[in-house]
C-alpha positions as CSV (number, residue, x, y, z in Angstrom):
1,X,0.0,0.0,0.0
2,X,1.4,3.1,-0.6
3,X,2.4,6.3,2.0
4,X,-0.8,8.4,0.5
5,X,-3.5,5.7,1.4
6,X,-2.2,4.2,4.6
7,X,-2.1,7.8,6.0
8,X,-5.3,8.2,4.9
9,X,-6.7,5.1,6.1
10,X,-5.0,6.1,9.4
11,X,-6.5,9.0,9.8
12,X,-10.1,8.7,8.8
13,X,-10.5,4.9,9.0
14,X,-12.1,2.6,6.4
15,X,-14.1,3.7,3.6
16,X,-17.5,4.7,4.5
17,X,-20.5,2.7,3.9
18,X,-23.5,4.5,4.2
19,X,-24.3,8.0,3.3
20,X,-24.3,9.2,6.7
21,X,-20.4,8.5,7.2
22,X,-19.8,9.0,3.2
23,X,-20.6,12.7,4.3
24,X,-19.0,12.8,7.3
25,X,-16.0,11.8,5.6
26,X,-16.4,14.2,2.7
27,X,-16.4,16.9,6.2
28,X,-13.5,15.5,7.5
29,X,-11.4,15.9,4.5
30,X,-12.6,18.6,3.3
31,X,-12.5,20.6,6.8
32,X,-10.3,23.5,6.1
33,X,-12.8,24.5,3.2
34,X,-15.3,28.0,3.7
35,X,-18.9,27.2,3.9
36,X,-19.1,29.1,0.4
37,X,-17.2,26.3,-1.6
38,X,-19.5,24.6,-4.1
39,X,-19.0,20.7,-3.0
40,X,-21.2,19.5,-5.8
41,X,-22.5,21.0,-8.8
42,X,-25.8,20.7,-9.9
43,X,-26.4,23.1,-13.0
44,X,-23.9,25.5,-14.5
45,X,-25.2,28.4,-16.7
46,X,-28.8,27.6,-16.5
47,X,-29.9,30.5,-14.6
48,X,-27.6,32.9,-16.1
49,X,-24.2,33.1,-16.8
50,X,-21.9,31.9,-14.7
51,X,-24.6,31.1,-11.9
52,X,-23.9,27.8,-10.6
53,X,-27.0,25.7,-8.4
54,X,-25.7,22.6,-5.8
55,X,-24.0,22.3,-2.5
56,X,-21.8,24.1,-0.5
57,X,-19.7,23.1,2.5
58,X,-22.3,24.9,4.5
59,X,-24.7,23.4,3.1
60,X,-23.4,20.1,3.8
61,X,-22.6,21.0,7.7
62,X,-25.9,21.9,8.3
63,X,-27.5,18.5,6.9
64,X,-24.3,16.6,8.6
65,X,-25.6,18.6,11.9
66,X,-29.4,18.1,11.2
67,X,-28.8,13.8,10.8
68,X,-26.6,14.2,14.3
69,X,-29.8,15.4,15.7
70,X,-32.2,13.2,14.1
């Protein structure tokens, strides 16, 4: 195995296998990142140019903090 994916392993465990850890991983690793950065794209252009529809790293907080609740 090499360096990269044993210090990954390491530090965030095994691969996640339902949604619920898939997006806490996707927090974890993605920590550092403002709540304004587009996580995923859902249109691009549609509603004008150069407005973009999806995700952000808030947005994904607040749902990862709503399902900690729930």
């Amino acid at each position: 195995m090499d360096r990269i994916r044993r210090e990954t392993i390491e530090q965030y465990g095994d691969a996640p296998a339902t949604p619920t850890e898939a997006l806490a991983h996707v927090l974890a690793l993605f920590a550092d990142e403002p709540n304004s950065r587009l996580m995923v794209e859902a249109t691009s252009g549609i509603y004008g140019q150069g407005v973009r529809t999806g995700l952000t790293m808030g947005d994904l907080r607040a749902l990862h903090a709503q399902l900690s609740v729930d």
